[in-house]
Each structure stands twice: as C-alpha cells, then as structure tokens.
N, C-alpha and C positions, 0 to 999 in steps of 0.2 A: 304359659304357666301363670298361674294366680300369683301375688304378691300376697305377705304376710300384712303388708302395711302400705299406702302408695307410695312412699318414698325409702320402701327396706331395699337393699341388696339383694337379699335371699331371697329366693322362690318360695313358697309354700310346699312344693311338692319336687321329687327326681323326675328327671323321663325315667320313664320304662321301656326300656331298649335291652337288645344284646350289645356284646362289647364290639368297638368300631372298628378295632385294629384290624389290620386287614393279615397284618403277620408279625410276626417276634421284631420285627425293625421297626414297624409302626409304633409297638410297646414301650421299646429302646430311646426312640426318638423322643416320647410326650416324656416317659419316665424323665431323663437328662434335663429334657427344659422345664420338668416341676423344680427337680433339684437346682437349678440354674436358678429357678426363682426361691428358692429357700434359704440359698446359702447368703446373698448381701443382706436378708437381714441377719444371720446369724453373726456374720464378719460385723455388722454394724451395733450392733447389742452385745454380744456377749467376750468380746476381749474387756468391756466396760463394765460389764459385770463380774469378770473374774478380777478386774484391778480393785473394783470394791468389795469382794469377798476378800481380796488380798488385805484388806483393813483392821477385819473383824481380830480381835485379840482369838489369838489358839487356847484354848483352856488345854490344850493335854501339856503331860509333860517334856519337857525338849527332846528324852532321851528314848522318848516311846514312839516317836513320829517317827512314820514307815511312809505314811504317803502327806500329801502338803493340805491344809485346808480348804484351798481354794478347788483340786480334784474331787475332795470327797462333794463337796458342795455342787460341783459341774454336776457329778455322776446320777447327784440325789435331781437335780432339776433336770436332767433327760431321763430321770424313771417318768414325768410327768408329760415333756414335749412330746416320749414317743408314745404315752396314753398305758402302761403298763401297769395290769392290776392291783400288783404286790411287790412286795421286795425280793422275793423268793425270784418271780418272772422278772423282774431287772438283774438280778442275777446274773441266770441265765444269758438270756437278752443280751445286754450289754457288755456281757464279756467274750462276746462271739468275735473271733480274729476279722472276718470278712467288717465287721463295725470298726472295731479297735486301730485297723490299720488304716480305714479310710477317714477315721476323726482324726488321727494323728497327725494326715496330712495337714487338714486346717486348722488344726490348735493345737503345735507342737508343746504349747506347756502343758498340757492334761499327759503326764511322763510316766503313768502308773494305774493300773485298774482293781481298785479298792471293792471288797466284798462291803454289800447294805449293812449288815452290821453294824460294821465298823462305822458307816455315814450315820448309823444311828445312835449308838454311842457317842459321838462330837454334839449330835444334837442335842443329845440331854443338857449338854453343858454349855451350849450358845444362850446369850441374852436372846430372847425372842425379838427385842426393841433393834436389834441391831441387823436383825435381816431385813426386818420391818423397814430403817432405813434405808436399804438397799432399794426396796420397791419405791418410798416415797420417791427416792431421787432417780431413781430408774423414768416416772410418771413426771417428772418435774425435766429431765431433760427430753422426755417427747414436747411437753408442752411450751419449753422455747424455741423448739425447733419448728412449732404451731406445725406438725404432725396431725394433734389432733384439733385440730380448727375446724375444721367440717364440724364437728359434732355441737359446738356453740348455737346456741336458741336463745335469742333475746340479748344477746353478747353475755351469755350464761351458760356457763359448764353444771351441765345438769347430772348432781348425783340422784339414784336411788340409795333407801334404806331398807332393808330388811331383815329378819331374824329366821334360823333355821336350826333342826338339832342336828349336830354333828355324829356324835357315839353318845349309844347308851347300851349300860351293863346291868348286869341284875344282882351284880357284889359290885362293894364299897372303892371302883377302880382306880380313884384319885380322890385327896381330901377336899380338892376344890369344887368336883365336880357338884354340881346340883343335885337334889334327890326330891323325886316325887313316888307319892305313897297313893294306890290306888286298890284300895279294897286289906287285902294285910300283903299286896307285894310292892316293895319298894325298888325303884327303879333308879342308878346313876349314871347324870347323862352331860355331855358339854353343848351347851348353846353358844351359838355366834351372832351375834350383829354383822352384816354387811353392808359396807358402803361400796357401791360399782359408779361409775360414769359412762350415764347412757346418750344418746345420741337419737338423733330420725329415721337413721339409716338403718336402727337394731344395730349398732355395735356396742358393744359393753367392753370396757375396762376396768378391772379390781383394780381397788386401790386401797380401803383400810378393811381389818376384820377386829371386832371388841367380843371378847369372851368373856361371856357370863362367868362368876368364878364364886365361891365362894372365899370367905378368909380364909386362910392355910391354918390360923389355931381356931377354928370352928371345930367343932365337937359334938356340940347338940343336934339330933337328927331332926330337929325340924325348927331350926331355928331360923328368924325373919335371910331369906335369900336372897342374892340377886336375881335379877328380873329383865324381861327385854328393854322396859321403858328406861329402868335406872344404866344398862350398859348405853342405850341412844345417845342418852345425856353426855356420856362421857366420850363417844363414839364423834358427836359434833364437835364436841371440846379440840380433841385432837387432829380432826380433821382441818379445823378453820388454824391451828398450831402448825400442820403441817403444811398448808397453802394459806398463806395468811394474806395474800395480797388478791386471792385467786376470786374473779366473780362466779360463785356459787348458788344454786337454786336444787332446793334439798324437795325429792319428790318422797311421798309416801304412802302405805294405807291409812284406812280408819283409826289403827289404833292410836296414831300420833297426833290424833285432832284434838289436842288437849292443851288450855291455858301455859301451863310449867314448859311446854312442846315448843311451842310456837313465841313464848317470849323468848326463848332461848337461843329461835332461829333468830331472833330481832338483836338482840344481844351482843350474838359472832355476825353480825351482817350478813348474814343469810336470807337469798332470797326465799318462799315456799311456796309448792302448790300440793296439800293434801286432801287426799280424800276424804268426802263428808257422808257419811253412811246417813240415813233416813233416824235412826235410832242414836245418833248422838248428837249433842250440843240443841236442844230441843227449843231455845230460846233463839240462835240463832236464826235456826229453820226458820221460827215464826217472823220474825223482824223479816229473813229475806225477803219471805213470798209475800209480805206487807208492801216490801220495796216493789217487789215486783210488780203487782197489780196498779200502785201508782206509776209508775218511770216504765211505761209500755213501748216508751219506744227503747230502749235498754237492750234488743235481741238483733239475730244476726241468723240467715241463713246461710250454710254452705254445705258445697258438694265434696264429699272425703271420699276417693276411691270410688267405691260401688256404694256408696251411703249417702244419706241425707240427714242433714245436721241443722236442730233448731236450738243457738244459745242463747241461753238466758243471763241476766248477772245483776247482782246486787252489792253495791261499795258503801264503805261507810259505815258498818254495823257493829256499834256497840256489846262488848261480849267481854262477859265480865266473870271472875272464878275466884275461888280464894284460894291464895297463893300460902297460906302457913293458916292456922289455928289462931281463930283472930281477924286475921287481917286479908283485904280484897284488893284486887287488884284489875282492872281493866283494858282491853284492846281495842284496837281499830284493827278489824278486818273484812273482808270481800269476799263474795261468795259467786259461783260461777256454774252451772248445769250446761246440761246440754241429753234433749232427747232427737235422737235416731232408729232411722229406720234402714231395709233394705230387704231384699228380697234374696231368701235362700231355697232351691229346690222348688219353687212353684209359691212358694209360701211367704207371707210376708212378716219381717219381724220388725221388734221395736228395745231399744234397748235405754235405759235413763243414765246418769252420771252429775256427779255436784262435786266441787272442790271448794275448800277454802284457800285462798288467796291471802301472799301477804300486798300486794300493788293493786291498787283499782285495775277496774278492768275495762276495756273501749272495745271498739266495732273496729281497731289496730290491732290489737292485744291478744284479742280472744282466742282466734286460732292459734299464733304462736304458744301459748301459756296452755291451754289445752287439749290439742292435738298434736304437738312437736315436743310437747314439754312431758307434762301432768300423764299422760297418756301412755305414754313412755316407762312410767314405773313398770308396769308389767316386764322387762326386758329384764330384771334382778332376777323374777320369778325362773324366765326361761336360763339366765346364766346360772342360777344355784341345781337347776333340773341338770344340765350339762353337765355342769361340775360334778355331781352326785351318777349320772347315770351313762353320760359319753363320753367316759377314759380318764374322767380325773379323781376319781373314786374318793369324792368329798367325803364319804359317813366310813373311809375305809380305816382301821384303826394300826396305819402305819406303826405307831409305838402307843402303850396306854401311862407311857409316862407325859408330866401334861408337858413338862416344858419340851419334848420333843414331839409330843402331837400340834404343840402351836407352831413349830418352825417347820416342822411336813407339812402344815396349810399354808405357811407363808412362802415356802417354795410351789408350792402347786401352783398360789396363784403368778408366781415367778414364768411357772412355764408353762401358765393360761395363757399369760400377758403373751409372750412371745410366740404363742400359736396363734394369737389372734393379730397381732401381726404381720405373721407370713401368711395366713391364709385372706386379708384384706390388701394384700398387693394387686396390682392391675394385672401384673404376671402369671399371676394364679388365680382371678377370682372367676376365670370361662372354667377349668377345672372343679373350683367349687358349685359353681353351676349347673354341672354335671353329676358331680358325688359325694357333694353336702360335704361338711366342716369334718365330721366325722371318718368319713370315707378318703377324703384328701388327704387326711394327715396320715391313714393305713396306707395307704397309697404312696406317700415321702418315706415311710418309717419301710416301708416291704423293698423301695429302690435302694435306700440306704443295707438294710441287712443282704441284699442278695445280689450285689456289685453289679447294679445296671448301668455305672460308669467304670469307668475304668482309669488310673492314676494320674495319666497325662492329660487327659480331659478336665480332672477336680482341678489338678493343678492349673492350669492355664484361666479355669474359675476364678479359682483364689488371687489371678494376676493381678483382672480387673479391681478397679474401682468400685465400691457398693453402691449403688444407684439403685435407691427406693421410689416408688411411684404408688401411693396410696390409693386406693378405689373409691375412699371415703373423703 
C-alpha cells in the first residue's frame, strides 16, 4: 500500500477485501483484544481528567445538583470519543444499559446518567479558560512523560496554525459572532484559529483554539472586526504563556508571511518556517534569487519517497516593513525552495515550494526544516477536514450559545486527544491498518455497545497495570 508521506503511519488507501473472520469467535476474539487495547489508555488519562474536572468551580446551585460535575463532563467528552452526531444520538446512545453497566465497571465514580441537556446547561456557565486548562495540562503531562518525543524535528515541537469557520447563521445568533455582508445578505458566523502539533509521522495533536469574537457591547453592523491575523497574534501570545519553556517552530501558510508575523515569532522565541507564495513580499523574492544566482553552490539534491528534490536557499535577506504610521522596522530572514518532480500514471509532474525561515539554512538543515518540518503544515488542514467530517462534527452547533459552543470545542478536542491516543498504540495500529482511524473507533464503540466481552473478562482488564506502547 502507498504511504501518504515516507515516514506516515497511515496508508493512503484500505485493502479491499471481505471480512477475515472465519466465524462469530474469530470476531470475539479481535473485538476483546481492541478493547484490551483501548482500555489502559483510558485507565491511564481519564481518572486524571476527572480529578481535574473535579477542580473546576460548580456554577449551579448546591441545592439543584442532581448529578456531580465531573459526570456531566465524562458524558459530554464520550458524546465525542464515540464520534456521535448530536446530542439527541448521545442520548440515546449512551444511556443504553448494555454501555452503562460496562462503564460502571471501570469508573465506579461516573454514579449517574445525565440527559445532554442538562451537560448543556453547566456549559453555558463554565469559564471556557478553565477546560482550556484542563487540555493544556492534559498536553503538558504527555510531554513529560516524552510520550510525544517522536514528533520532535530539529529538537523542535512543531505547531501548525490555522483558521477555519465553525457556524454560521443567517440571523444575529450571538453578539460576538462575526458578520459578513455579501450582496444585501448578511451572514453570522464564528471563526477559530487553530494551533495542533504535528509531527513526520502525520500525527496531530490539538492543543490551543482562539476565537475570532467580536466585543460583547459592539452594536454597529459593520464595525472594524476581528480578523484571522489579529486572533494569531493573540493565539501565539498564549501559547508560548502556556509552554513557556517549550522549543517551538510555528509552521504556517502564505497569509502569515508578514513583518508584525514574524517579529512576533522572534519576540516569544519562536522558531518559523512559512510559506512564501510567488505574490508576496516581492522584495524579498528579488534579493533571494539575486542570492541565488551568486551562492550556486547553496543547493542540495535528495530523494523524498517517489520524488525528486532540488533545494535551493538564500540567508541573510534584508526585509524591511513599517511596523506603525511613521516608523520602519527591519529583519533578518532566509528563504528556502525546493522544486520536485515525480511521475504519476505514465506522466510526469513537477511541483515548486518557498518558505521563509527564521534560522539560516545548510546542506544539514534543509531536509529537516523542510520536509519533516514546513511540510508538515498541511497535517492541520487534514486534522480540521476530520474533525468537521469523521465524527467530531467541528461546524455542528452543539449549543448557539457562545460560551457553551466554546466549551463543546474544547471537549471535542478533549476526546480527539484521547482517540488519537488509543488508536496510535502499537496494540492497535495492525487494526488501523486495516480500518482506518475512522472505522477502528466504529469498530471499539459497536464492541463496547453490543457486550463482545463479558464482566469477568473487563474485570480481570481493569486488574492489570496500564502499559502504553506508542507506535509513534
């Protein structure tokens, strides 16, 4: 099978086969040992997640609490682990006895089975900043326990950035929301900045999301708004706040190749490598291929996969912007190409690529910084497609109130996190192998609803020690 990338995990494509079991024991048997692989990381993440839900201040009032925080919270992040449309189908779903009584086994405290609602209602009244915390430090204890160490490129934890719309309405659904005007219909809609940490292998991890917002006493319909670039800004802010000691290399597209961008990476000691479209920063362009024509020897052949790689690079370049009305400001940065060829279908192709650099760049460097690194951005694109279209229904408008649509994304990406965990175990990745990221988790979530084990078996699970073994 083709790889997405030489060094992905993932296939590009499923076999196309019928199914292998030879009879209802064979089914029995793989069922048991997925779940066998699912459960140490659950026992291993999620008693530590309910200790920090346990944190959060209760906003209801003492004498109204029917079920405990920490439940409503479990129940709202397995409408997302088991990939569940709506609130309606979690409902359902998870109040099915055959579930109920086999969670109970492994997490005697979940003592009550709360209608969505009601998890929607707490939401309106949770700090968003304070689930938020729960992920940061969720992300902060994988990475002392160097979990995710494999994904390190240059001794650099590579975030992507990206912007996406989440909802949009065609009435006034929230005062924060954005609004754009297109011909006489006006549309309102939430935008999100995302930062994920991607890796060689294609693994992605969410870790912060910044919402475009308007001010809450805005009033005028079309008064100056926020914007992708202004939430970035704020979006880096917080991230080098939340990992302050962490070595960072901030990947992204064309639109962040801009002065205000990039001294800002310099600023929070941020490493970069963004993309340089053909059509921006037109001085630098010219200086590069000035460098280049002199400094010939500057390039580097190599062999990527089924490709063939000629890069080019230019250090050193002067690049200069005004930074306020008035007053200019200048950089030192690097610039780095690379054209490729390869043959598809009989036919040969060629494809171009430029990035701006904030580190010179060597005949060392070059592959790491941009094929392990820079390259890489693209992996946001495929985790925001996922999230929107493979079970975690990113654009779905759990609630249209905003503070509980921000804490329904901030659990989703809760129980992203924790499916890209179980399904990057070495225990399960031959299963992934066979039925994609997608199909694994129908596959965990159809043994768990339809009791392919049976109590003395989870039990005797539960005895063991959790012993994780990463794939990545």
């Amino acid at each position: 099978m083709a790889l997405r990338h030489p060094e992905s995990l993932h296939p590009a494509t499923l076999p196309n086969c019928k199914c292998a079991y030879a009879g209802s024991a064979g089914e029995e048997t793989e069922r048991q040992a997925a779940l066998a692989a699912q459960l140490p990381v659950w026992r291993a993440n999620l008693p530590i997640l309910l200790e920090k839900f346990s944190r959060i201040p209760d906003p209801r009032r003492p004498g109204s609490m029917r079920h405990k925080l920490t439940v409503l919270l479990t129940f709202a992040l397995f409408l997302f682990i088991f990939a569940y449309s709506s609130r309606r189908e979690a409902n359902r779903e998870l109040t099915r006895p055959t579930f109920w009584e086999l969670l109970r086994e492994v997490f005697p405290e979940i003592e009550s089975i709360p209608h969505m609602d009601t998890v929607n209602r707490l939401l309106e009244k949770i700090d968003p900043d304070q689930l938020e915390e729960v992920m940061v430090q969720t992300i902060k204890r994988l990475l002392r326990n160097r979990q995710l160490q494999a994904l390190l490129v240059e001794k650099h934890y590579i975030v992507a950035i990206d912007g996406t719309q989440k909802i949009a309405r065609r009435w006034p659904w929230a005062k924060e929301a954005l609004h754009r005007q297109r011909g006489e219909e006006v549309s309102y809609a939430a935008y999100a900045l995302e930062a994920v940490l991607v890796g060689p292998q294609g693994v992605t991890i969410p870790l912060l999301t910044e919402f475009c917002e308007n001010p809450a006493g805005e009033q005028a319909l079309f008064a100056k708004q926020d914007c992708e670039l202004k939430g970035c800004k704020r979006l880096l802010v917080r991230l080098r706040k939340a990992f302050p000691k962490l070595r960072l290399m901030v990947v992204a597209d064309g639109l962040y190749a801009n002065g205000p961008m990039m001294t800002l990476c310099r600023q929070l000691h941020m490493d970069f490598m963004i993309i340089l479209p053909r059509d921006r920063l037109p001085g630098v362009w010219e200086e590069a291929q000035a460098i280049r024509k002199l400094e010939k020897d500057q390039t580097l052949k190599y062999h990527w996969g089924n490709r063939e790689q000629n890069f080019w690079w230019a250090n050193h370049i002067d690049y200069e912007f005004r930074e306020a009305p008035g007053s200019r400001r200048r950089l030192k940065i690097h610039v780095a190409g690379c054209t490729e060829t390869w043959e598809e279908n009989g036919e040969k192709k060629e494809a171009h690529w430029a990035w701006v650099s904030s580190r010179p760049l060597t005949k060392q460097n070059i592959v790491a910084r941009c094929n392990r690194a820079a390259r890489h951005r693209w992996d946001i694109e495929e985790n925001i497609l996922t999230e929107k279209h493979q079970g975690y229904q990113y654009e779905h408008a759990f609630s249209l109130n905003w503070t509980a649509m921000k804490n329904w994304h901030l659990i989703m990406h809760l129980g992203h996190l924790l499916n890209i965990l179980t399904l990057h175990t070495e225990a399960l990745m031959g299963k992934v192998r066979e039925l994609g990221l997608r199909g694994t988790l129908k596959f965990l979530r159809e043994t768990w609803m339809h009791r392919w084990i049976n109590r003395d078996q989870l039990l005797a699970l539960c005895i063991k020690a959790p012993r994780i073994r990463m794939a990545f």
